[in-house]
KEVO-565297 format. One record per residue (C-alpha): residue in three letters; x, y, z. Coordinates in steps of 0.1 Angstrom, whole numbers, padded with zeros to 4 digits, always signed. Example, Ala and Ser with C-alpha at 12.3 -4.5 7.8 and 13.67 -1.06 7.14 Angstrom:
residues 2
Ala+0123-0045+0078
Ser+0137-0011+0071
//
This chain:
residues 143
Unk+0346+0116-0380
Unk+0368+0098-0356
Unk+0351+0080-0324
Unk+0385+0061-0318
Unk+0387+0073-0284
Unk+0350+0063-0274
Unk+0359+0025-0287
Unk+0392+0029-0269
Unk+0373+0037-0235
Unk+0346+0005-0247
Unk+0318+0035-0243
Unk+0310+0023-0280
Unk+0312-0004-0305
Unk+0308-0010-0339
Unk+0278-0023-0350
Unk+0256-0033-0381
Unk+0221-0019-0383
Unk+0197-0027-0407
Unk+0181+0010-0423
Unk+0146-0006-0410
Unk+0168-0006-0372
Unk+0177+0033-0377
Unk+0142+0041-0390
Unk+0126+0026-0361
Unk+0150+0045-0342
Unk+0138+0077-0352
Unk+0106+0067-0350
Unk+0102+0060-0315
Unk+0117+0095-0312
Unk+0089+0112-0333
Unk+0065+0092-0307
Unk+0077+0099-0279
Unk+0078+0141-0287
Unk+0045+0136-0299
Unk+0035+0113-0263
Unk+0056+0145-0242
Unk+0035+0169-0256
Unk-0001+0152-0249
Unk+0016+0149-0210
Unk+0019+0182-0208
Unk-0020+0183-0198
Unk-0015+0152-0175
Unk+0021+0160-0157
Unk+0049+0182-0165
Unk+0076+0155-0147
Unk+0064+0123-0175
Unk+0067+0153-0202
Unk+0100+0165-0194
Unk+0111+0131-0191
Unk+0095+0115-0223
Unk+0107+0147-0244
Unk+0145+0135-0230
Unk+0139+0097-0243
Unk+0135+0115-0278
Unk+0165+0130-0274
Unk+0178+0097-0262
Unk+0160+0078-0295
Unk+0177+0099-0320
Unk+0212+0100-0307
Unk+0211+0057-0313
Unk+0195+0067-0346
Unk+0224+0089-0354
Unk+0247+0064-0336
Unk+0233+0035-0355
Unk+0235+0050-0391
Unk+0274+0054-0384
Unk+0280+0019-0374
Unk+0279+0023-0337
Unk+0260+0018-0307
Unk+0265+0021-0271
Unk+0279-0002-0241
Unk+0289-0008-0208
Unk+0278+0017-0178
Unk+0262+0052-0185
Unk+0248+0047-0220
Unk+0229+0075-0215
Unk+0261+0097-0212
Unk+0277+0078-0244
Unk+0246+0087-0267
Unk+0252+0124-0257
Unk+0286+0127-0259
Unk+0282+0108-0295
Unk+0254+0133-0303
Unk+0281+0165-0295
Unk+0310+0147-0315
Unk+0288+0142-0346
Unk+0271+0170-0344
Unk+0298+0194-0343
Unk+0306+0226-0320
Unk+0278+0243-0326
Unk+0258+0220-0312
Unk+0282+0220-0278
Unk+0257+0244-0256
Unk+0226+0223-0269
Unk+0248+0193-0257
Unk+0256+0208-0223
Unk+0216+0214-0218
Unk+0210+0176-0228
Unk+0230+0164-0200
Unk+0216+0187-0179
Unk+0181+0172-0191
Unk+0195+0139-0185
Unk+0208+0146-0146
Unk+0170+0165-0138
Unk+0152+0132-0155
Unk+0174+0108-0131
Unk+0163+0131-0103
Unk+0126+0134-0111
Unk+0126+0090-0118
Unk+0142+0085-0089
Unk+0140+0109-0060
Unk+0122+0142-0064
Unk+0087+0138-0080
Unk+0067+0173-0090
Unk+0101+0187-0099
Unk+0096+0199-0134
Unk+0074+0233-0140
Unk+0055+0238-0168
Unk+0080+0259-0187
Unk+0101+0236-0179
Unk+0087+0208-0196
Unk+0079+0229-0225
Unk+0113+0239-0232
Unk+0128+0204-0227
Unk+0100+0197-0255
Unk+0113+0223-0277
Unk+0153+0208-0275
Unk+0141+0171-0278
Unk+0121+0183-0311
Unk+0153+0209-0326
Unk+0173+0178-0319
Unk+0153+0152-0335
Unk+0145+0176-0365
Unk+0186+0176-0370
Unk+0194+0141-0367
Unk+0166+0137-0389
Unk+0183+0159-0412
Unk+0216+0143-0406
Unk+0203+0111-0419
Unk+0186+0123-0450
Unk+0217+0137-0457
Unk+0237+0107-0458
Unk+0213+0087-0476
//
């Protein structure tokens, strides 16, 4: 896979993690799906918006294992965008919903609390944990 653009625009660069960095990676992914679900009781916002951090989690995993990580502005933006690129067209729609998830999370941080409904939330925990399961996959794979 070629990321030659994403270095030429300095959205990534190369970098050397350690299998114990990637791991931990994924980890806090697994967490934070397992933390977005328990919310769900609490407040569908912190759900929504911890199931998108797992999202966020694995997409450095996935980054990290392929000698990359983000930089500069939007970082966000540049884990997503790596996420499509290595994942491959069929994960385009999945990709479009992410950055949807990531505009609704700045809004709900930021400016409009109690935005989220519960379906809502439960969905966005659904993605987050189809997404995690692949890049989970994806690094088994190349191990």
């Amino acid at each position: 896979m070629n990321y030659e653009d994403l270095e030429d625009k300095h959205l990534i660069i190369s970098y050397k993690a350690s299998p114990e960095q990637i791991e931990k990676e994924l980890r806090l992914a697994r967490r934070d799906l397992r933390v977005a679900q328990k919310n769900l009781e609490e407040d569908y916002d912190w759900a929504f918006a911890i199931a998108y951090n797992a999202v966020l989690q694995a997409g450095r995993a996935l980054m990290l294992s392929k000698g990359y990580r983000p930089r500069g502005q939007e970082q966000h933006k540049t884990v997503l965008k790596f996420l499509e690129r290595s994942l491959g067209k069929d994960f385009s729609r999945k990709a479009r919903f992410l950055d949807q998830m990531r505009s609704k999370r700045h809004r709900v941080i930021y400016d409009e609390p109690e935005l989220i409904s519960e379906s809502e939330a439960k969905f966005a925990i659904k993605s987050a944990s189809e997404v995690v399961d692949l890049v989970s996959r994806e690094l088994k794979q190349k191990r």
